[in-house]
LONU-981440 format. One line per 5 residues: number of its first residue (from 0); for each residue y, x negated, z of N, C-alpha, C. Coordinates in Angstrom, 2 decimals, decimal comma. Atoms other than C-alpha are relative to their C-alpha. Layout:
<rs>
NUM = Y/X/Z/Y/X/Z/Y/X/Z; ...
</rs>
This chain:
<rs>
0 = -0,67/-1,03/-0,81/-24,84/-17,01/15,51/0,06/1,31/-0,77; -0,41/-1,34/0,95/-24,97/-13,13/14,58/1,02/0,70/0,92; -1,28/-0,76/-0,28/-21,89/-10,73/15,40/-0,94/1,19/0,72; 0,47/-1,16/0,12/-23,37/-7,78/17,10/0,56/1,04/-0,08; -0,62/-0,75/0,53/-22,93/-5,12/15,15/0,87/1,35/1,41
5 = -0,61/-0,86/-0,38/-22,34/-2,52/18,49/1,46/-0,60/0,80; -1,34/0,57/-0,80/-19,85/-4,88/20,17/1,31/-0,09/-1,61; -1,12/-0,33/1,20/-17,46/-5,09/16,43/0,34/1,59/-0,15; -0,37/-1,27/0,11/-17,56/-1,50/16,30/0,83/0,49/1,41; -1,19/-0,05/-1,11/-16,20/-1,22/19,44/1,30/-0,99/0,30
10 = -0,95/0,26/-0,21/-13,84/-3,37/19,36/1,36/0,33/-1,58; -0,82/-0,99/0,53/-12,53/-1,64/16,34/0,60/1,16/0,07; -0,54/-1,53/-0,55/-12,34/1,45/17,88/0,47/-0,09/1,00; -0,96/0,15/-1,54/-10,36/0,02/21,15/1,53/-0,46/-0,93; -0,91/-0,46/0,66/-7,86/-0,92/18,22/0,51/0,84/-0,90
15 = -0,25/-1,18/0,85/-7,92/2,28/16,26/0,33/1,05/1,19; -0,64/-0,79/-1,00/-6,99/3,67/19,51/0,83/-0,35/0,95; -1,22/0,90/-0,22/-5,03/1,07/20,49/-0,14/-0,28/2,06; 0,07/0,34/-1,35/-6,27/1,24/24,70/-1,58/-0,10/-0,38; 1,13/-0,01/-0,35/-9,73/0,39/25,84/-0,52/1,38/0,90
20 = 0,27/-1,59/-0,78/-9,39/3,76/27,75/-0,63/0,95/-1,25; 0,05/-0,76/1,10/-9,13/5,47/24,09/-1,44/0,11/-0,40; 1,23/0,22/0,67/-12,06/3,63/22,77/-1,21/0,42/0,64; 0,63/-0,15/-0,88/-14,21/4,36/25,56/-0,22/2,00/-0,05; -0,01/-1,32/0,09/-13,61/8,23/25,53/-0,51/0,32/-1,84
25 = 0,81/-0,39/0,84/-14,37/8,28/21,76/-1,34/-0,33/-0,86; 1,69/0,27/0,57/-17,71/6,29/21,87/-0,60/0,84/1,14; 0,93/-0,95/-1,18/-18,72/8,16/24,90/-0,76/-0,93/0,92; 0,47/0,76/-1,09/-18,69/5,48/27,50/0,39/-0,36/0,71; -1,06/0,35/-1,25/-17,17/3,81/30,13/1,08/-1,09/-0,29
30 = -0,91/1,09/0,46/-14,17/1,83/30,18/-0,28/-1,46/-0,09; 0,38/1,98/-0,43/-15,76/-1,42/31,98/-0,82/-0,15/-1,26; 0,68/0,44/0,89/-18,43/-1,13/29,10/0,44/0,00/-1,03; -0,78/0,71/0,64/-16,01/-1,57/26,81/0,80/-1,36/-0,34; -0,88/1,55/-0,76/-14,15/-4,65/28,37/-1,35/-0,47/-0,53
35 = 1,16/0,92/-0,42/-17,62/-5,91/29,08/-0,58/-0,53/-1,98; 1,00/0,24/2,19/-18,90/-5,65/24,59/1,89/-0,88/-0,48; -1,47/0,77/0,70/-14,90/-7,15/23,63/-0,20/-1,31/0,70; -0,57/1,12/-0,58/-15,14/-9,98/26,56/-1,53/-0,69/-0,70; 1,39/0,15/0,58/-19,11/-10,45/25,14/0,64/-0,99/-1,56
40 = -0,72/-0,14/1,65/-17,27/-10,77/21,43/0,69/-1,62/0,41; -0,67/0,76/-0,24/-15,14/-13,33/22,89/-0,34/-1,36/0,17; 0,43/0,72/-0,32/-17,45/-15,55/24,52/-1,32/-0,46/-0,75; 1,20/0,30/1,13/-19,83/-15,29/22,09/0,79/-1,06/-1,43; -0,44/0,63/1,29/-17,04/-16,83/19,27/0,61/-1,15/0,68
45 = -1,49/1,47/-0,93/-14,98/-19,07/21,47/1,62/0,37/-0,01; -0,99/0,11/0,56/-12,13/-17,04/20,20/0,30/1,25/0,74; -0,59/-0,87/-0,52/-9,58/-14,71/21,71/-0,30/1,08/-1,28; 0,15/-1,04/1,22/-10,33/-10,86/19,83/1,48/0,78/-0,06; -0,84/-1,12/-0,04/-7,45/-8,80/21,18/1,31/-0,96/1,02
50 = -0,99/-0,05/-0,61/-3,50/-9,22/21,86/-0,19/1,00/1,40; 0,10/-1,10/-1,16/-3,89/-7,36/25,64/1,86/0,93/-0,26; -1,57/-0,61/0,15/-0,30/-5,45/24,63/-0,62/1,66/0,28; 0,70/-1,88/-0,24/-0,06/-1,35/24,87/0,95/-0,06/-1,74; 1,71/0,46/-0,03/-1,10/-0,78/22,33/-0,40/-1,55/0,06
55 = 0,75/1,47/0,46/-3,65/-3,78/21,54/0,27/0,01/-0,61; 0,06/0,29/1,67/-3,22/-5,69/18,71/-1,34/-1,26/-0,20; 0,90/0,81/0,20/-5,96/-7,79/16,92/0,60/-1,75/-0,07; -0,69/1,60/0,48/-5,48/-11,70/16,92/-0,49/0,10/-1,62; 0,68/0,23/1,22/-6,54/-13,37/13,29/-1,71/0,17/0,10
60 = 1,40/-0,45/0,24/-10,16/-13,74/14,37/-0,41/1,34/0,67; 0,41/-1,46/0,18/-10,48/-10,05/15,76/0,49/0,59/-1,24; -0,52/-0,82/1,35/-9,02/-9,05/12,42/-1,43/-0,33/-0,79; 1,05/0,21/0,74/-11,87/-10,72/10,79/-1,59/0,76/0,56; 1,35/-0,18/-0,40/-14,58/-9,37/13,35/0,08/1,82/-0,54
65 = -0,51/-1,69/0,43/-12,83/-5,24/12,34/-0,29/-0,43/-1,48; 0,34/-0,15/1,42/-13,18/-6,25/8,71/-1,62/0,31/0,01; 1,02/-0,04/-0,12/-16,70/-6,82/9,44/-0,74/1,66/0,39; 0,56/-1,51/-0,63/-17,21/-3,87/11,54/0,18/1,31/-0,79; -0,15/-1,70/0,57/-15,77/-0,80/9,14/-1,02/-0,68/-1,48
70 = 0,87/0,46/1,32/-18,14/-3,26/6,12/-1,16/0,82/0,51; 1,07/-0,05/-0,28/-20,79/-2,19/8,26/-0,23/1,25/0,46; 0,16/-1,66/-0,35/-19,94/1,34/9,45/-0,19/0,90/-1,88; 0,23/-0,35/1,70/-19,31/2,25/5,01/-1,39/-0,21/-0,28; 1,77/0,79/0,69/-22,59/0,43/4,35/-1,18/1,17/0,42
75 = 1,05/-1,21/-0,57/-24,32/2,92/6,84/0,16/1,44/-0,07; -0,11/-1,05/0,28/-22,47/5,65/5,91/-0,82/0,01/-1,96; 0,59/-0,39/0,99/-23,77/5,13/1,97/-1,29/-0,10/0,28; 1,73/-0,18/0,03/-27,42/4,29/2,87/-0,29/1,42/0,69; 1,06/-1,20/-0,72/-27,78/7,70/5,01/0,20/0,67/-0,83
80 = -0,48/-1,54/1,49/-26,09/9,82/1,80/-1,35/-0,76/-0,37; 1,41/0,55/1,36/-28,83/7,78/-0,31/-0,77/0,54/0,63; 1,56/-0,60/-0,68/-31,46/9,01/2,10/0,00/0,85/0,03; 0,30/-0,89/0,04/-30,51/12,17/2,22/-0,21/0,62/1,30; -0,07/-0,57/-1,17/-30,30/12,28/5,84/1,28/0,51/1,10
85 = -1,18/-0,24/-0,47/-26,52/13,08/6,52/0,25/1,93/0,03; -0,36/-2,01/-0,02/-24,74/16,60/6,90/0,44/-0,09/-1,47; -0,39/-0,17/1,60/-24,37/17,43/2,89/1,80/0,43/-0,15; -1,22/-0,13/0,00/-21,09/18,97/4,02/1,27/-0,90/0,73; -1,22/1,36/-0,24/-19,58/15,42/5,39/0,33/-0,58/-0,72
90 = -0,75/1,11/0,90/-17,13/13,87/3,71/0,32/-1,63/0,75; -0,30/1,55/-0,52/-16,62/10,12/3,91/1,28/-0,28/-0,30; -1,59/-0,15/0,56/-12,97/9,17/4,53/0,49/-1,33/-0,58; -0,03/1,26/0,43/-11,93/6,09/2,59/1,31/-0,36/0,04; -1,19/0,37/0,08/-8,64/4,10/3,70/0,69/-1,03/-0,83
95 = -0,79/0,66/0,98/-6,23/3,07/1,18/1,11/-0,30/0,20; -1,57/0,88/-0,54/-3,27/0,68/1,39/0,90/0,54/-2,02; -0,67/-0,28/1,45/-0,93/2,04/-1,84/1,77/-0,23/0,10; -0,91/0,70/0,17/2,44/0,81/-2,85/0,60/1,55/-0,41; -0,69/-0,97/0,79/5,09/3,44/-2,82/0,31/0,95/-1,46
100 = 0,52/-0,51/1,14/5,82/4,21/-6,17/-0,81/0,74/-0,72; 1,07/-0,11/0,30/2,44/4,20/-7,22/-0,13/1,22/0,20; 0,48/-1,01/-1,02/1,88/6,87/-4,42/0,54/1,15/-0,98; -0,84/-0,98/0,62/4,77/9,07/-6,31/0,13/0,55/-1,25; 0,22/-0,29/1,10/3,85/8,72/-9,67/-1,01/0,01/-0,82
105 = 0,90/-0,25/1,17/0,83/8,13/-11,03/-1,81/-0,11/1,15; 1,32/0,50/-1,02/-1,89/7,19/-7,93/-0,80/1,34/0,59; 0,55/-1,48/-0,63/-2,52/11,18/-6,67/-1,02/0,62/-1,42; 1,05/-0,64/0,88/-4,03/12,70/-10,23/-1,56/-0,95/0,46; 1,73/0,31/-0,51/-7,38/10,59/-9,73/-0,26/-0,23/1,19
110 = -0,15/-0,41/-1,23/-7,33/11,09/-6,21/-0,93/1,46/-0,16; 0,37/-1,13/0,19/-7,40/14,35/-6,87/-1,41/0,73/-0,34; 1,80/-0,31/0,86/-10,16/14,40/-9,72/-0,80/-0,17/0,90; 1,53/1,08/-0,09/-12,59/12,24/-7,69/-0,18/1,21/1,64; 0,54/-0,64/-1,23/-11,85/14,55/-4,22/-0,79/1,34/-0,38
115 = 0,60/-1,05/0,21/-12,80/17,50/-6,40/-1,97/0,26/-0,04; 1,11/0,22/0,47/-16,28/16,04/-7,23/-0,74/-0,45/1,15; 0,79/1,12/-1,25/-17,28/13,80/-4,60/0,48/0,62/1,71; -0,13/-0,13/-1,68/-17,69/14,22/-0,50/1,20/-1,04/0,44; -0,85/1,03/-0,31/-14,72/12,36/-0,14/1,52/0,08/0,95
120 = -1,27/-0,03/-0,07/-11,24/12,35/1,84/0,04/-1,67/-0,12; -1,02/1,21/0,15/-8,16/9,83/1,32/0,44/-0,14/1,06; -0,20/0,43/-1,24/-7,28/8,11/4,21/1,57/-0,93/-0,77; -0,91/0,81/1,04/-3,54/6,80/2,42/1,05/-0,72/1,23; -1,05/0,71/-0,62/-1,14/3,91/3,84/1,03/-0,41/-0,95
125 = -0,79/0,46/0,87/1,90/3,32/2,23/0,76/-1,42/0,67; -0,68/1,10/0,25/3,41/0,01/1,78/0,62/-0,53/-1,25; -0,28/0,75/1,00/5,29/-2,47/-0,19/-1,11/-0,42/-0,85; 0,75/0,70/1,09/3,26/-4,12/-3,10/-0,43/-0,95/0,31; 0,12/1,61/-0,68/3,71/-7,21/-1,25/-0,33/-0,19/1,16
130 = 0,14/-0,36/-1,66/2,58/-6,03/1,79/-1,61/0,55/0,29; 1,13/-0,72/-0,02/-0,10/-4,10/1,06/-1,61/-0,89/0,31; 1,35/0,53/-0,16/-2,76/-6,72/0,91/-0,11/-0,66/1,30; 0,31/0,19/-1,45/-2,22/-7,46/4,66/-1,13/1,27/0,43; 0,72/-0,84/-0,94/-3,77/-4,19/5,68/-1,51/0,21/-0,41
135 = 1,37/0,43/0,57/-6,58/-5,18/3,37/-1,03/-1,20/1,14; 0,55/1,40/-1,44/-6,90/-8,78/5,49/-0,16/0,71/1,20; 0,81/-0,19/-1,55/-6,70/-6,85/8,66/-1,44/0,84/0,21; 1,69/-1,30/0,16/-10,00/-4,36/7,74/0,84/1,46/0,44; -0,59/-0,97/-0,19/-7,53/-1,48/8,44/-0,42/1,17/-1,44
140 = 0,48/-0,82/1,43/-8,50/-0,37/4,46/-1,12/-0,40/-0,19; 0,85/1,38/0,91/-11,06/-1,06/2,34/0,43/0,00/-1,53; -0,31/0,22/1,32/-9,42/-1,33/-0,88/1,82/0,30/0,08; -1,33/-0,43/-0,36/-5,48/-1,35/-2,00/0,59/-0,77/-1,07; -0,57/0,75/1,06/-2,87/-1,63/-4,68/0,91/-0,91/0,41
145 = -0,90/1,33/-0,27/-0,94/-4,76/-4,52/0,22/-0,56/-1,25; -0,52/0,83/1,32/1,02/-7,08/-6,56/-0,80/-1,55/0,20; 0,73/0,88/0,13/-1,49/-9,66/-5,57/-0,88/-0,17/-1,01; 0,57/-0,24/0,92/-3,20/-11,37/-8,18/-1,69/-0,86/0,43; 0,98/0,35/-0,68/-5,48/-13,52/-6,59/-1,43/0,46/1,42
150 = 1,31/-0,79/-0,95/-8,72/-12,22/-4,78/0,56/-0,53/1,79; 0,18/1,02/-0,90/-8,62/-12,34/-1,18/-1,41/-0,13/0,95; 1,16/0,19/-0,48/-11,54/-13,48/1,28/-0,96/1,48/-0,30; 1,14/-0,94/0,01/-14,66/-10,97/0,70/0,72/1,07/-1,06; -0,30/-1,06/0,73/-12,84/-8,92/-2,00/0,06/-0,73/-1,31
155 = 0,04/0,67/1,49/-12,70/-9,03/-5,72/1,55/1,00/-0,90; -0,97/0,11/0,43/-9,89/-8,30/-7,70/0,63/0,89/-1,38; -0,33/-0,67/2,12/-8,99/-6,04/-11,38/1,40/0,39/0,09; -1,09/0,04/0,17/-6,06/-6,10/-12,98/1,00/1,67/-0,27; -0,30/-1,28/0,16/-4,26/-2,34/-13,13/0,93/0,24/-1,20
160 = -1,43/-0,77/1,16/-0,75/-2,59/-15,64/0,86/-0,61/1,00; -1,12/0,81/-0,25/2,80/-3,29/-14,79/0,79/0,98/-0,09; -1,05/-0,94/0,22/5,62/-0,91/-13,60/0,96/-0,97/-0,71; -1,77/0,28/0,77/8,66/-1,48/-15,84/0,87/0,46/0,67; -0,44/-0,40/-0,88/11,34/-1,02/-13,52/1,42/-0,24/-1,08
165 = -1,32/0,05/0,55/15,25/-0,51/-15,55/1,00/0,26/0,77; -1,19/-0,35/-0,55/18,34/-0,81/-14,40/0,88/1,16/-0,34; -0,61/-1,11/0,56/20,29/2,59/-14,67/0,75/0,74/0,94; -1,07/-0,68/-1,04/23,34/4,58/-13,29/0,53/1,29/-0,62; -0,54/-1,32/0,74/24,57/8,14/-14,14/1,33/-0,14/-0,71
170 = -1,20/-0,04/1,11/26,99/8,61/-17,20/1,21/0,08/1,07; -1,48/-0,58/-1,21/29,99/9,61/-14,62/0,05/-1,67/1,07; -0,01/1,40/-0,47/28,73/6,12/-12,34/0,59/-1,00/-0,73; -0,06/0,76/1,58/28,92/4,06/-15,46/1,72/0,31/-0,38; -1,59/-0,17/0,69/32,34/5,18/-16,59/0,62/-0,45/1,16
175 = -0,86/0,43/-1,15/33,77/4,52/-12,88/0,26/-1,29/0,26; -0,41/1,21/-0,65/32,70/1,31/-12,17/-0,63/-1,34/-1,22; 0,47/0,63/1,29/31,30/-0,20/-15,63/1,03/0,37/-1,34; -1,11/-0,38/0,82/34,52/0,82/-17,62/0,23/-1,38/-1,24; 0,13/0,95/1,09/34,93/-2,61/-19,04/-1,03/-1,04/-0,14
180 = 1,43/0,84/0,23/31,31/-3,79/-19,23/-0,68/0,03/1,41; 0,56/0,28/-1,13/28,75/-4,90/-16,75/0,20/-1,20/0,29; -0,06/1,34/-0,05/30,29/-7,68/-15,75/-0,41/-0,84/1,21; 0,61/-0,27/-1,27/29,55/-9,51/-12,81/1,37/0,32/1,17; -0,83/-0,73/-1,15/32,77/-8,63/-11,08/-0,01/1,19/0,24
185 = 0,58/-1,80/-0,10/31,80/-4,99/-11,67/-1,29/-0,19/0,46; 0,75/0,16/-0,52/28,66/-5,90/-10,17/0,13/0,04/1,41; 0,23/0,44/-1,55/29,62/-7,43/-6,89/0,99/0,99/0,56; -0,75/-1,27/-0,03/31,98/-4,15/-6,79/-0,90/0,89/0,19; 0,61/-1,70/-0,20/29,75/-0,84/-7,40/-1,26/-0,11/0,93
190 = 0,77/-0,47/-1,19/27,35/0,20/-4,83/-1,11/0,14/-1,16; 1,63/0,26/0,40/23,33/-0,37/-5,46/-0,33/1,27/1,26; 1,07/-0,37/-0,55/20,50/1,75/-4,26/-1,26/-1,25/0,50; 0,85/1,22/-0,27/17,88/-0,66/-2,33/-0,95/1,61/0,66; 0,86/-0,54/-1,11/14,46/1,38/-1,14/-0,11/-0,25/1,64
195 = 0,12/0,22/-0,83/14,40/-0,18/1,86/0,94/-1,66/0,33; -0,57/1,88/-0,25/15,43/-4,36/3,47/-1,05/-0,32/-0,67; 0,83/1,17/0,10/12,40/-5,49/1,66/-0,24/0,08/-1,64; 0,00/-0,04/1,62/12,82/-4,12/-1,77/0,85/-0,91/-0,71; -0,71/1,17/0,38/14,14/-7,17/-3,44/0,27/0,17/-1,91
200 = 0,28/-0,11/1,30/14,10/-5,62/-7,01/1,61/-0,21/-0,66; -1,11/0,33/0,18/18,01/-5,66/-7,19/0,59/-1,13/0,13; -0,65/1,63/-0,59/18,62/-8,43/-5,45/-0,59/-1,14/-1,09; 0,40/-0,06/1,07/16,61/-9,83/-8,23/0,93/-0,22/-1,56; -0,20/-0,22/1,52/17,86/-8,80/-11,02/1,69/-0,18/-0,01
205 = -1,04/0,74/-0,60/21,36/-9,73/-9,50/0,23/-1,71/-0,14; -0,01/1,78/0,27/21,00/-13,45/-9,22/-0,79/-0,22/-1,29; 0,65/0,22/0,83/19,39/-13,62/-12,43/1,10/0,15/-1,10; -1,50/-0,90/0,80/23,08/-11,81/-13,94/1,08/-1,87/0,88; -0,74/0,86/-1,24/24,71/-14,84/-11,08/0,91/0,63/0,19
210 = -0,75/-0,92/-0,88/25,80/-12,35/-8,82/-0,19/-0,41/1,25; 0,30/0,13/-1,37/26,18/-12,85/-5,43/-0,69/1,66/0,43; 0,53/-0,87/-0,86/23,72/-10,39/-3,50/0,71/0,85/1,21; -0,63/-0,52/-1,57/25,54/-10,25/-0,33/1,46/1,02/-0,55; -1,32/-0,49/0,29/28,63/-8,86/-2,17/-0,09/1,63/-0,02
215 = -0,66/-1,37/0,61/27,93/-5,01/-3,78/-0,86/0,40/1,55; 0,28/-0,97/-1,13/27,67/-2,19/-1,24/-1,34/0,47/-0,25; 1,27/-0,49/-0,53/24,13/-1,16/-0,25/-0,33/1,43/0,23; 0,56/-1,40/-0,59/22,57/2,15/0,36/-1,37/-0,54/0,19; 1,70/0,39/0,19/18,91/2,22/1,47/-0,65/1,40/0,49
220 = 0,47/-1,29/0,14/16,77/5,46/0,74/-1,12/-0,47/0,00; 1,40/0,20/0,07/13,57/4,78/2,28/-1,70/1,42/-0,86; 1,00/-0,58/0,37/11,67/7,44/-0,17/-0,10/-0,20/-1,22; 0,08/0,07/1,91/10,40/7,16/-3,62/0,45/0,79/-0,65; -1,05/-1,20/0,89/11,65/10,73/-4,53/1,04/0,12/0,08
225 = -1,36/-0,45/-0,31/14,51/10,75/-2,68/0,83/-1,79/-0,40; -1,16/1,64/1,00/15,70/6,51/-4,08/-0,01/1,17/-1,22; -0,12/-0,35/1,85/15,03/8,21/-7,74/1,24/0,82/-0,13; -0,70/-1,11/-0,51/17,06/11,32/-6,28/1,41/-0,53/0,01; -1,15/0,33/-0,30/20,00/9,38/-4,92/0,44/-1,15/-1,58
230 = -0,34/0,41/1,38/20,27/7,30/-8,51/0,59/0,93/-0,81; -0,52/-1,12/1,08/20,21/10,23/-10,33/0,96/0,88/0,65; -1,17/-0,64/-0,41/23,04/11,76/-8,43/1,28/-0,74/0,19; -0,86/1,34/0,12/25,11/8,79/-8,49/0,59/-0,68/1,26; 0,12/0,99/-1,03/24,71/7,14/-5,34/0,25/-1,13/-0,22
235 = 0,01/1,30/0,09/24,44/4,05/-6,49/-0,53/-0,87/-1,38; 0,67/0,40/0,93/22,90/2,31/-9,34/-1,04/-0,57/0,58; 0,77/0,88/-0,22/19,20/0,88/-9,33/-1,24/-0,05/-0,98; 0,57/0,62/0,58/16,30/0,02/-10,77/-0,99/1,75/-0,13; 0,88/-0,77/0,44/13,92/2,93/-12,16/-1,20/-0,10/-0,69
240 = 1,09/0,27/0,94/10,57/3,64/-13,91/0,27/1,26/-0,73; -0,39/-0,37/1,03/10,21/5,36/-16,96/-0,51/1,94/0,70; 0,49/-1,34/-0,68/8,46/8,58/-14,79/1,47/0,83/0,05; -0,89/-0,53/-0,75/11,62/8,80/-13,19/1,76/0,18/-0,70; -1,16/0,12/0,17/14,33/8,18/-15,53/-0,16/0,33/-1,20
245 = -0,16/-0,27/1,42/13,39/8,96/-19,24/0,66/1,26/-0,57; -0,52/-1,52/0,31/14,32/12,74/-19,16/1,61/0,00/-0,19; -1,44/-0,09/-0,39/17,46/12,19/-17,54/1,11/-1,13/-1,14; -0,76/0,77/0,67/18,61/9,46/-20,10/-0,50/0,62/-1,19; -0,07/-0,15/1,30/17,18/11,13/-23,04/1,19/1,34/0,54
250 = -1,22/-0,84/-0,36/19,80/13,97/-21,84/1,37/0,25/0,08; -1,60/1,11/0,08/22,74/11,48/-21,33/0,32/0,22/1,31; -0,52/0,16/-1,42/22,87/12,03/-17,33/-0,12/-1,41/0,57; 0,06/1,44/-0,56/21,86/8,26/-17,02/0,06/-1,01/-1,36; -0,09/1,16/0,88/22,61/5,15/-18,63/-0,88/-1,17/0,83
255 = 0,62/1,47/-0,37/21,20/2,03/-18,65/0,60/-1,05/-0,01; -0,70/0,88/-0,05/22,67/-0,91/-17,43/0,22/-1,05/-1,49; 0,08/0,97/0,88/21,72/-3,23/-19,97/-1,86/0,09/-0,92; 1,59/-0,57/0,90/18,13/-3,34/-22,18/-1,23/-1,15/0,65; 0,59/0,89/-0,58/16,46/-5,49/-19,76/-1,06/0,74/1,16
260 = 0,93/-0,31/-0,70/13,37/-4,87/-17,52/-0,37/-0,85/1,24; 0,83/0,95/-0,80/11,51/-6,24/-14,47/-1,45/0,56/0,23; 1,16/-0,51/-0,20/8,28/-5,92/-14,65/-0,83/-0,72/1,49; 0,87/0,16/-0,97/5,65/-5,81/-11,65/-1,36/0,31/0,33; 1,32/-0,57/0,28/2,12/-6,34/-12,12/-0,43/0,34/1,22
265 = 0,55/-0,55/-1,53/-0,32/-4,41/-9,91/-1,29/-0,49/0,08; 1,05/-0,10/-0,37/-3,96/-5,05/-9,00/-0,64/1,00/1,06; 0,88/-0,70/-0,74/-6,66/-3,22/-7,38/-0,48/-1,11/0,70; 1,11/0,55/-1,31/-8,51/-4,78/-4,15/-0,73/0,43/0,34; 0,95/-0,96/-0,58/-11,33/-3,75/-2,68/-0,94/-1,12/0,61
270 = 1,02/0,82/-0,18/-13,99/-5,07/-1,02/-1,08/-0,37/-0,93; 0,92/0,28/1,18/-16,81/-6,85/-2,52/-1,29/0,21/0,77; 1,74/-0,44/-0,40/-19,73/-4,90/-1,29/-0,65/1,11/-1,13; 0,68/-0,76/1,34/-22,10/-3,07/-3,47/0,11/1,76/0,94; -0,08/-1,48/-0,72/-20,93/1,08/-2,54/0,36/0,81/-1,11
275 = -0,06/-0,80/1,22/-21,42/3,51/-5,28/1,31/1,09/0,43; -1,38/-0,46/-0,60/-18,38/5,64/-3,30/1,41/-0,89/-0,83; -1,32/0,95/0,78/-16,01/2,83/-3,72/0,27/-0,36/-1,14; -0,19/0,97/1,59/-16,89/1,66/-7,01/0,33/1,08/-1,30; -0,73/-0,96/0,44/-16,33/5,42/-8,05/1,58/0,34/-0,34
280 = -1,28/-0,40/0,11/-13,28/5,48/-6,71/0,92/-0,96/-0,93; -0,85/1,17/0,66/-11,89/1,78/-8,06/0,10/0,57/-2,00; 0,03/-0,63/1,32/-13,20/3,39/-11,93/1,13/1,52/0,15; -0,97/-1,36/0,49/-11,17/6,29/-11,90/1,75/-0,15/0,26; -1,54/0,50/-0,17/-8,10/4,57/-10,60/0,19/-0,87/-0,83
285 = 0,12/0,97/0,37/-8,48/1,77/-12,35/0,19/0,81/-2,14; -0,32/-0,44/1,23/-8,65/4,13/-16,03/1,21/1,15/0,23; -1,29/-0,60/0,21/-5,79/6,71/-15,21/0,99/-1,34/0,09; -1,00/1,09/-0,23/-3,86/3,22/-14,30/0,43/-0,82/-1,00; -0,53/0,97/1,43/-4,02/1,70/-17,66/0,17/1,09/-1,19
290 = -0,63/-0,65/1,09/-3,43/5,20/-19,38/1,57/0,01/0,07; -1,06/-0,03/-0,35/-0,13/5,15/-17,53/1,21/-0,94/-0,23; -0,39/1,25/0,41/0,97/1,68/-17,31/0,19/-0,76/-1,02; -0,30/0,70/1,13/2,52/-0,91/-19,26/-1,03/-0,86/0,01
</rs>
């Protein structure tokens, strides 16, 4: 059995536009001949491709037939640069799944470098660490930092470094609610910073102290500048990297809970196709990432 390649491309582009109306207006065709290459797709695998919702969503095996399909749109975008038969002034846009943080502190300089040199835009998704290698599985990217360490289907894997993440609260925090130590009843007392419900880095480093979680008061500052922001103004106490907190503690505006760390390794993903583009980009991330990192 082969996939054909114009029916995957369209049914990537009926979920990158989320209606079959969408997709249809930006291949430049009709709606039914849209239906008609997705229901083709269908009956050709045995397998349902598309949730019918507004928008669509992909089932598992349309996720796998869109991985396929943007392998095969990249592939044809590097063989026509190699030939020499493209517009010299198109850039190729390459989507990346990146882990907050990352995004905020150290992931934009080679970005940067590589857009200066190369025909390239960043196509950037932010996610969790732990999250990130979904949008890898769905073919939504083709490459992405994650705290995964294991490869997944059709991709290969390098190891990046390890944020050091410290616990730390402003001198003035610290005297309020850490007066006679960090104990854990002063724990399940002073108010935490959490990025979001899924940042589990406190919660963490909490039961590890045997604290109850559910106990200290919560804030949740869904931004990377603005969590660092609300720490360093004494919101709350939480967990920092050294980007974000060394100034301010060599200064004496922050303390540190205790001399303890959590570290969180990262990896690179990517696909495992041979694309002198991608394999550009994975080298240049891949060496600012271990000048940075622990």
């Amino acid at each position: 059995m082969r996939i054909p390649p114009e029916n995957a491309l369209t049914l990537a582009a009926v979920v990158d536009e989320g209606t079959m109306e969408g997709a249809a207006a930006v291949l430049g065709i009709t709606q039914p001949a849209v239906s008609q290459r997705v229901r083709a797709l269908e009956a050709l695998t045995g397998q349902v491709m598309l949730v019918r919702s507004r928008p669509v969503r992909p089932t598992e095996a349309g996720e796998s037939v869109i991985r396929f399909a943007r392998q095969l749109a990249h592939l044809e975008r590097d063989a026509i640069a190699a030939l020499g038969m493209g517009n010299t002034a198109t850039r190729t846009s390459l989507p990346i799944a990146v882990n907050s943080d990352s995004l905020s502190t150290w992931m934009l300089p080679p970005l940067v470098e590589l857009a200066e040199r190369l025909p390239v835009t960043f196509d950037l998704h932010r996610d969790d660490q732990d999250f990130t290698e979904r949008l890898l599985e769905q073919g939504v990217v083709v490459a992405a930092v994650t705290s995964r360490a294991e490869p997944l289907a059709g991709c290969r894997v390098v190891p990046l470094g390890s944020m050091r993440y410290t616990p730390v609260a402003t001198t003035a925090f610290h005297a309020r609610w850490f007066a006679d130590g960090v104990t854990r009843v002063a724990l399940e007392r002073a108010p935490l910073v959490d990025f979001d419900r899924r940042d589990d880095l406190q919660t963490r480093w909490l039961i590890e102290r045997g604290v109850d979680p559910a106990m200290p008061p919560r804030h949740r500052v869904p931004a990377s500048s603005d969590f660092a922001d609300a720490i360093r103004m004494g919101l709350g106490w939480g967990q920092l990297l050294p980007f974000q907190m060394d100034e301010a503690i060599a200064a004496g505006r922050l303390h540190a809970l205790d001399d303890s760390h959590v570290e969180v390794p990262l990896y690179w993903q990517q696909w495992n196709m041979r694309s002198e583009l991608l394999d550009a980009v994975a080298d240049a991330v891949l060496r600012h990432a271990r000048a940075v990192l622990e």
